[in-house]
Structures are given as structure tokens and as C-alpha cells.
C-alpha positions, 0 to 999 in steps of 0.5 A: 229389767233386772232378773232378780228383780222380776222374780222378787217382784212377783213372789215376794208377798207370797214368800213371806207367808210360805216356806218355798222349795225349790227343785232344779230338774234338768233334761237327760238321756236315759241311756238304757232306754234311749229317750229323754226325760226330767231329771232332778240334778239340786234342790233348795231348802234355804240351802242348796244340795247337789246330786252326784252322778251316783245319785246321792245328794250332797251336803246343804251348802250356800249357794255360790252364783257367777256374775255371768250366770245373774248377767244372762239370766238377767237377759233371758228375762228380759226376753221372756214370757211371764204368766201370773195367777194361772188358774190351771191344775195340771201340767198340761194346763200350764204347759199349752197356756205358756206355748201359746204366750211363747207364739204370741210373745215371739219366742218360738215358731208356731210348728215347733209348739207340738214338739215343745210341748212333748218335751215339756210333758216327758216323764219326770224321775227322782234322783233314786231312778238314777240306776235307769239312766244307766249309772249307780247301783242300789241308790233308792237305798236310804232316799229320801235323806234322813230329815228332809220330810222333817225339814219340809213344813206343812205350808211349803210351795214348790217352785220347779225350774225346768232346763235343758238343751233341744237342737229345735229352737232357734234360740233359748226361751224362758217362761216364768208362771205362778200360779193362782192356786197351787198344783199337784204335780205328783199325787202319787210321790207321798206313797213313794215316800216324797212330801207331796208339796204342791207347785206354785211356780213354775220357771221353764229355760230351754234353748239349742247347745251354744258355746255362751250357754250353760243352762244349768248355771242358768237354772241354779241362778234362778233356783237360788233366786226364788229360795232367796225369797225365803230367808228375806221374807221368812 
């Protein structure tokens, strides 16, 4: 079945009645500790914004996708696992029912399950902790931009796409979750002076390098996707 499809199927009745923010985080090395973690690389409120390497975001911009990118996404799904009206809370919730799908569902080993899901609960950061991963000087000055509190309605769901390369699978997998209610992912960001804006879906790809797979192209695809959902149902 079509990826597209998959996702308007099962989100369209709840994206006409929500604005939907979309934050693409991929997995990095933070070079000054050594360790991986979550990073958000772009995000979508209708429109697309990068992050630079400095860690400051781009202009909003209409998101340009490859036939490749639809085409593989297309596959991934086809393959993947999905959960809908997940009555979880947490992060952790989420993440143990959707490794236990991945097992039955054939997309991953039993004994990589523990490391699955270390990886998926490592530490999440902003683009202001850019200077931690060893680039940029200075950049929690001005973040967040001016107007995105603004833009974000009181009403908006996230959707959080997760990507990233792990040398421990045998081949990508893909979970796609929403959730009955949405989550708070992180209580603490309004004090940092984030919208505290609640998860409602969650899309995980993660799979080993390979020279046919771009898995952030991947995840803009399905960020695009699900923000898509937006200007056709607001």
C-alpha cells in the first residue's frame, strides 16, 4: 500500500480538527561527549525550516520531495509496523509496545530489543544545544525564532519522526503509532521557553548504513506527509 496513503488514512480525521506540528529529529554523535543522541535537524508548521549546521533555522519553505524518497517510504511501510490508539503516556510506554510488535511483526530480532530500546529513549536535545555537539558558538541567543510561539495554536498535536543509522539491525524497520490520547513528551520545555505541544503520533525508521538509504530524506518525506494533512483538512 501506498505510504501516503497509509498515513492519510489514518490521520485524516484527527488533522482536520488539530493543527499538526511536525518535528523531524535524527540520531547524532555529540562529539564532545561521545555519545548519541536525538536531535531535531527541521520541523513543519505547514512549511518546512531546516536547521543549519550552526544551529539556527532557515526560512519556511515549501517542501520539495524526491520520487525516490515517496517510492522507498512507500516500501518502508509496506513492511512496517502500525499501532493506532495506543493508550500509553510515556515515552517508555510507547517505545516497549512498539519493540514487541517490531518482534512479532518480524522486524527485528529478540536479542536486539534491549538495544533498540536504548537507543530509542537516549536523550533528546533542541537545536540551541547545538554548541554541546561540538559546532557554533552562542546559538541559544534569539531561540526560539521570533513568532513560532505565536504561530503554534493552543490546539496543535505533534507528530515526531524519529531516523537514524544503528550498525545492529539487519535491515531498516519502521513503526508508525498514534496515540488514543496525546502525550507530553517534555513537561519541562514551556519553561525553557518551548510550546509545550502534546504527541499525538509518533513515526520511528531506523535501520544500518547502506548506500540505497538516506534516512533523513526518508524522514522529510514523512514529515512532509503527515503536515500535508494539514493544509488538506484545515
Amino acid at each position: 500500500m501506498d505510504g501516503s496513503l497509509v498515513i492519510d488514512q489514518i490521520t485524516w480525521k484527527f488533522c482536520s480538527h488539530f493543527q499538526v506540528y511536525v518535528e523531524l529529529r535524527e540520531l547524532v554523535m555529540d562529539e564532545k561527549n561521545q555519545e548519541l543522541q536525538w536531535m531535531e535537524e527541521a520541523r513543519w508548521l505547514q512549511m518546512e525550516e531546516n536547521r543549519g549546521k550552526d544551529g539556527t533555522w532557515g526560512h519556511p519553505h515549501v517542501s520539495y520531495l524526491t520520487f525516490w524518497s515517496l517510492f522507498e517510504l512507500q516500501k518502508a511501510f509496506a513492511k512496517g509496523t502500525v499501532l493506532l490508539d495506543l493508550p500509553e503516556k510515556s515515552l517508555a510506554g510507547v517505545v516497549n509496545h512498539l519493540l514487541d510488535r517490531f518482534i512479532i511483526d518480524g522486524q527485528i530480532r529478540r536479542q536486539d530489543r534491549e538495544k533498540l530500546l536504548r537507543t530509542l529513549l537516549l536523550k533528546h536535545s533542541r537545536a540551541r544545544d547545538i554548541e554541546a555537539l561540538g559546532g557554533g558558538e552562542g546559538i541559544t541567543e534569539g531561540y526560539p525564532p521570533p513568532g513560532i510561539l505565536e504561530k503554534i495554536l493552543q490546539n496543535s498535536e505533534t507528530t515526531l519522526v524519529l531516523v537514524g543509522r544503528v550498525d545492529f539491525l539487519e535491515r531498516p524497520v519502521l513503526g508508525f503509532v498514534r496515540l488514543k490520547d496525546p502525550m507530553q513528551l517534555e513537561p519541562k520545555q514551556e519553561k525553557l521557553g518551548q510550546p509545550a505541544v502534546p504527541v499525538r503520533f509518533l513515526f520511528v525508521l531506523l535501520g544500518p548504513e547502506a548506500p540505497n538509504m538516506d534516512y533523513t530524506q526518508l524522514g522529510r518525506a514523512a514529515a512532509t506527509l503527515m503536515s500535508e494533512r494539514v493544509s488538506r483538512g484545515g
